[in-house]
Structures are given as structure tokens and as C-alpha cells.
BADO-419790 format. One line per field, with one value per residue (C-alpha): residue number from 1; x negated, y negated, z negated. Coordinates in nm, 4 decimals, padded with zeros to 6 digits, m for minus. Layout:
N
pos: c(NUM, ...)
c1: c(X, ...)
c2: c(Y, ...)
c3: c(Z, ...)
This chain:
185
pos: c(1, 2, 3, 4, 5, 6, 7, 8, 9, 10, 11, 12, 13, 14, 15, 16, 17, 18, 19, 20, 21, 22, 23, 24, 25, 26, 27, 28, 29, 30, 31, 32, 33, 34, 35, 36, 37, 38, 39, 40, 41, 42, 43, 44, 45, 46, 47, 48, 49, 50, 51, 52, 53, 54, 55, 56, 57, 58, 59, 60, 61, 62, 63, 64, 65, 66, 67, 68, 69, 70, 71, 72, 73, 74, 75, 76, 77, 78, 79, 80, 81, 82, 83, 84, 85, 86, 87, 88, 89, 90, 91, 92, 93, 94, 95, 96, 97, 98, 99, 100, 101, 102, 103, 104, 105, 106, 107, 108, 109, 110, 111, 112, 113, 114, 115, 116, 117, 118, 119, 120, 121, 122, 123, 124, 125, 126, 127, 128, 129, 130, 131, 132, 133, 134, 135, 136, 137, 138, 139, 140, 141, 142, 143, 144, 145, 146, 147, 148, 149, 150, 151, 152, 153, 154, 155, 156, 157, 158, 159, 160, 161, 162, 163, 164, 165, 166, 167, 168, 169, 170, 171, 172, 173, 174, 175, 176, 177, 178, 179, 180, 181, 182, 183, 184, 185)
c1: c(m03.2850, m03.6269, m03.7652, m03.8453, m04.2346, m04.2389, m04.0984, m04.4041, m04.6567, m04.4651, m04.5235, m04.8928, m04.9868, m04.7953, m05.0173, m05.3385, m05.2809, m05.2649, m05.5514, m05.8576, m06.2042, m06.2827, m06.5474, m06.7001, m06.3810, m06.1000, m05.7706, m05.3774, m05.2254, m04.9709, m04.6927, m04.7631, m04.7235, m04.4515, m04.2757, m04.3399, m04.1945, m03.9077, m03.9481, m04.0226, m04.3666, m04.2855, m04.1007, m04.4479, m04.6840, m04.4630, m04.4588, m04.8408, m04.8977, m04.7115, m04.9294, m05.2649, m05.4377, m05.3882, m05.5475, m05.9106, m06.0751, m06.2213, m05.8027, m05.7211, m05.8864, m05.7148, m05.8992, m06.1010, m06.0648, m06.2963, m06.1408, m05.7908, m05.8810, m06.0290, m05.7378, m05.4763, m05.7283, m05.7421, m05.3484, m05.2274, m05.0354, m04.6516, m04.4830, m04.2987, m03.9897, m04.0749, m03.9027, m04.2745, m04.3988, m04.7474, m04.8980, m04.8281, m04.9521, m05.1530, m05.4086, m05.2757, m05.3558, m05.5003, m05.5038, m05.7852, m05.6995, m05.6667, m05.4745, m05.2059, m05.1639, m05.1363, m04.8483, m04.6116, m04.6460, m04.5418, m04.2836, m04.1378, m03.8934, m03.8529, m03.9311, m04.2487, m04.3818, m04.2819, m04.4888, m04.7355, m04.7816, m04.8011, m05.0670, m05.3066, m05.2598, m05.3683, m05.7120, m05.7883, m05.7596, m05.9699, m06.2069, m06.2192, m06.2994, m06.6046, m06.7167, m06.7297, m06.8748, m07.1460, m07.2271, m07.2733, m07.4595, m07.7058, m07.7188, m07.7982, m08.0789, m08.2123, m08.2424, m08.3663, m08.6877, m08.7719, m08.7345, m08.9571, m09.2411, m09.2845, m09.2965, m09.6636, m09.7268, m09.5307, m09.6427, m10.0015, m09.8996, m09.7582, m10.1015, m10.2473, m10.0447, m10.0928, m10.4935, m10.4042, m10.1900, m10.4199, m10.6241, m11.0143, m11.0919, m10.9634, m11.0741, m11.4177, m11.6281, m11.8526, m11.7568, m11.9427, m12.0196, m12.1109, m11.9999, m11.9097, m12.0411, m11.7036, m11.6794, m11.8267, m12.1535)
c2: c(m19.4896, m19.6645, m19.9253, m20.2665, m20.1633, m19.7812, m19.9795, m20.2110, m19.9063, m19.7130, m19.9683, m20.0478, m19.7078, m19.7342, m20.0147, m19.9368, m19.5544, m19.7819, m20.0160, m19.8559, m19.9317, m20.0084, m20.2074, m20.2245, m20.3808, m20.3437, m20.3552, m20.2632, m20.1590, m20.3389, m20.0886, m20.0333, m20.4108, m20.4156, m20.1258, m20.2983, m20.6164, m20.4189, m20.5440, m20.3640, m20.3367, m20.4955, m20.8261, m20.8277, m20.8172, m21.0870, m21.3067, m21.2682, m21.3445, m21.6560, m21.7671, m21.5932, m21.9459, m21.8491, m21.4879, m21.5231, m21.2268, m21.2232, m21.2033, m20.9384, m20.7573, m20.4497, m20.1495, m20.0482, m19.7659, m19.5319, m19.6400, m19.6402, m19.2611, m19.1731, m19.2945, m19.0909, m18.7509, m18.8010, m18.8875, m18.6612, m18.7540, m18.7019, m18.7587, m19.0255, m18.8903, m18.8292, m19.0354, m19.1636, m19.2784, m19.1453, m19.0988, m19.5099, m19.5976, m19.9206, m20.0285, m20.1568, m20.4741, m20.4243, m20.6996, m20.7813, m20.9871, m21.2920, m21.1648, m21.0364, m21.3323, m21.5189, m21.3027, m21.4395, m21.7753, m21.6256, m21.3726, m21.6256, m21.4223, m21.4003, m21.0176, m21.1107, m21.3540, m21.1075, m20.8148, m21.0388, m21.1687, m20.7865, m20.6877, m21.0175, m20.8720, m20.5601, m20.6744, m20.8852, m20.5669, m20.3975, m20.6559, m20.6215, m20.2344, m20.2844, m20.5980, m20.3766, m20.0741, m20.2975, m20.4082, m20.0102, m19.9904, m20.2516, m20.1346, m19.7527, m19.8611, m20.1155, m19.7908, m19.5886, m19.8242, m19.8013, m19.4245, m19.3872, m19.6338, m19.4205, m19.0934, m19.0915, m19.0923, m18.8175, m18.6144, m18.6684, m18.5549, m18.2350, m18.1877, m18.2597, m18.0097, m17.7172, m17.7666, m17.7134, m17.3727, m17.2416, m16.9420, m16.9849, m16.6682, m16.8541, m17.1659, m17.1374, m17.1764, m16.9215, m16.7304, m16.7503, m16.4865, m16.1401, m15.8854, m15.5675, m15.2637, m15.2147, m15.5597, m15.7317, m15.9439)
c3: c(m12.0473, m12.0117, m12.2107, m12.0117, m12.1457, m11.9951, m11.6802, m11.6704, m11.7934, m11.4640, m11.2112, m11.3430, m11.2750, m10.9346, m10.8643, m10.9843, m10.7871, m10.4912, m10.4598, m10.2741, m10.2315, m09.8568, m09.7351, m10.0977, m10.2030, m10.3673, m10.1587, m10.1139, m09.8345, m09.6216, m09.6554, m10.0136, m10.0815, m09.8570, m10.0802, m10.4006, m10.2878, m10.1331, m09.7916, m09.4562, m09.3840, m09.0193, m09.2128, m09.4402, m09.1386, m08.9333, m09.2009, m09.2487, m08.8704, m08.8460, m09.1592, m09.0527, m09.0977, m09.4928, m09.4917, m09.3732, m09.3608, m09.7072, m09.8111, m09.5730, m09.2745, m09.0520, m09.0720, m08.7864, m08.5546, m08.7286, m09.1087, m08.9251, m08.8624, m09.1555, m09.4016, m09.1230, m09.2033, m09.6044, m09.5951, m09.3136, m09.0033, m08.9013, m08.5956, m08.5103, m08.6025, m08.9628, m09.2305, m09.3838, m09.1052, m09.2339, m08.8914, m08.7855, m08.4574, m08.5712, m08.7989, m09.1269, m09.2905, m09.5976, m09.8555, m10.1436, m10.4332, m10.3209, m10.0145, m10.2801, m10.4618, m10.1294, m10.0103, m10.2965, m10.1071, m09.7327, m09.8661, m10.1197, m10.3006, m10.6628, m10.6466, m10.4340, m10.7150, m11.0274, m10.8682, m10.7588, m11.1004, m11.2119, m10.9490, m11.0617, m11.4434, m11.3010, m11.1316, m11.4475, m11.6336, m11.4013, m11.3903, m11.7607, m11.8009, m11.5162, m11.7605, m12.0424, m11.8445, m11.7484, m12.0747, m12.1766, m11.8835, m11.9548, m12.3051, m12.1858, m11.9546, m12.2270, m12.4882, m12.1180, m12.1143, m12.4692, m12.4819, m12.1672, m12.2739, m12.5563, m12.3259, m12.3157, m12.6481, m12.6968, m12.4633, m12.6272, m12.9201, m12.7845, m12.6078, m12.9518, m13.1251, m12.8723, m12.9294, m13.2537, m13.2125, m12.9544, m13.1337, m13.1632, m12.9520, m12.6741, m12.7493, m12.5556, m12.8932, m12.9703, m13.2552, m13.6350, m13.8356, m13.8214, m13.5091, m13.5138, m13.3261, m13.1239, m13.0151, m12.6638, m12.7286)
């Protein structure tokens, strides 16, 4: 039997391996919500259409035609008959963060609110990891500038230092000292 804390590690990853970046943002699908929160996707969607004045676009959006077709390519399509339902006839809603949290509100059931509570720990975290990947970032291109304002004196000194290995003969100089016979005046 599972501990309560590989429960919570098992639905985090659930979540996190369903949020998506669409329209440079991060979002959930409505029938992935609608699965978490144990509902049918059709009770989610008619409960967010008799409250649309709470999800303005910048909470949730459906996907146009052309994203509508490209998420049924990458996930594959079924026919009707199929238990998954993966080739759906309409556009789903898709949901960013705020969207989510405002869901617990329409759906208002204690489930709703737990995993909603879940999810908002979940962006936080992920809000956290792209804070500190930033911070490397900055730091990398901070040490990038420094290296590369030094990249011309380096290269002189490399153009200094093959002068220096360069053999007289070839140098252009004429030579000192006495010739031999056998050699080119």
C-alpha cells in the first residue's frame, strides 16, 4: 500500500505531464481537468459556460482550428466509437492558471478545491525552477560578456606568439652571416 506522500508525488507528476505550452503559455486541458476532478468533461464545460463571465480569455481560450488539428495529429485520432474519445469532434477549452484556480469556484466540490489546491502548488513550483533557471542564466551570460571582452586580447597574444614560433628563413629578413656555395643568393 501507498504512502499518502507517493500519492501526492503520483498525482504531481500526473499534473505537471499534463500542462502544455500553447500560445506561449502554460495550460491544462479541459478533459484532463475534468479527469482530475472526476467529473465528465461535458459537466466541466457546462458549468464553465453558464459562468463564462468568470473565464476571460487570459483564464481560458478554445483552441483554434489549426491548434485543434495539430494537438488531434501529435495525440492521434479514434473514431467515435472508441472508449477515449481521442479523436473529439470540438475544440477543447484549455485553461491557464488562473483558469484552474477559477474552476474550484464553478465546480464547487470538495474534490474540485483539493486538486485545485494541488495544481496551484504545482505552478508555484514551476514558477520557482524558471526563477532559479533565470538566475543561472543571467549569471552565464554575465561570465559570457567578461570572457568575450577579453577575446581580443587573447587573440593578440596568439598572433604575438606565432611571430615568435615562425622560423627566420621565412620571416622575410635577410639572412646574416656567411653563405654557402650550395645555397640560393
Amino acid at each position: 500500500m501507498e504512502s499518502a506522500l507517493q500519492q501526492i508525488e503520483h498525482i504531481d507528476e500526473a499534473i505537471i505531464n499534463k500542462i502544455y505550452l500553447i500560445r506561449g503559455q502554460k495550460v491544462m486541458f479541459d478533459r484532463d481537468l475534468a479527469k482530475l476532478y472526476d467529473v465528465d468533461t461535458k459537466h466541466l464545460k457546462r458549468q464553465v459556460k453558464r459562468n463564462i463571465d468568470r473565464f476571460p480569455d487570459d483564464f481560458m481560450f478554445e483552441l483554434n482550428e489549426q491548434e485543434f488539428k495539430d494537438w488531434r495529429c501529435h495525440f492521434g485520432t479514434s473514431n467515435s466509437n472508441a472508449g477515449d474519445k481521442m479523436g473529439l469532434r470540438y475544440a477543447p477549452y484549455v485553461f491557464t492558471e488562473q483558469g484552474v484556480a477559477m474552476l474550484s469556484s464553478v465546480l464547487n466540490s470538495e474534490r474540485a478545491i483539493k486538486v485545485n489546491i494541488q495544481i496551484m502548488r504545482i505552478y508555484m513550483k514551476m514558477r520557482a525552477v524558471l526563477m532559479t533557471n533565470q538566475e543561472i542564466l543571467l549569471k552565464l551570460e554575465r561570465l559570457e560578456n567578461k570572457v568575450t571582452g577579453h577575446d581580443e586580447n587573447i587573440q593578440l597574444i596568439f598572433k604575438y606568439l606565432k611571430e615568435l614560433l615562425i622560423p627566420p628563413e621565412q620571416s622575410g629578413r635577410p639572412r646574416i652571416g656567411f653563405r654557402r656555395q650550395d645555397e640560393e643568393q
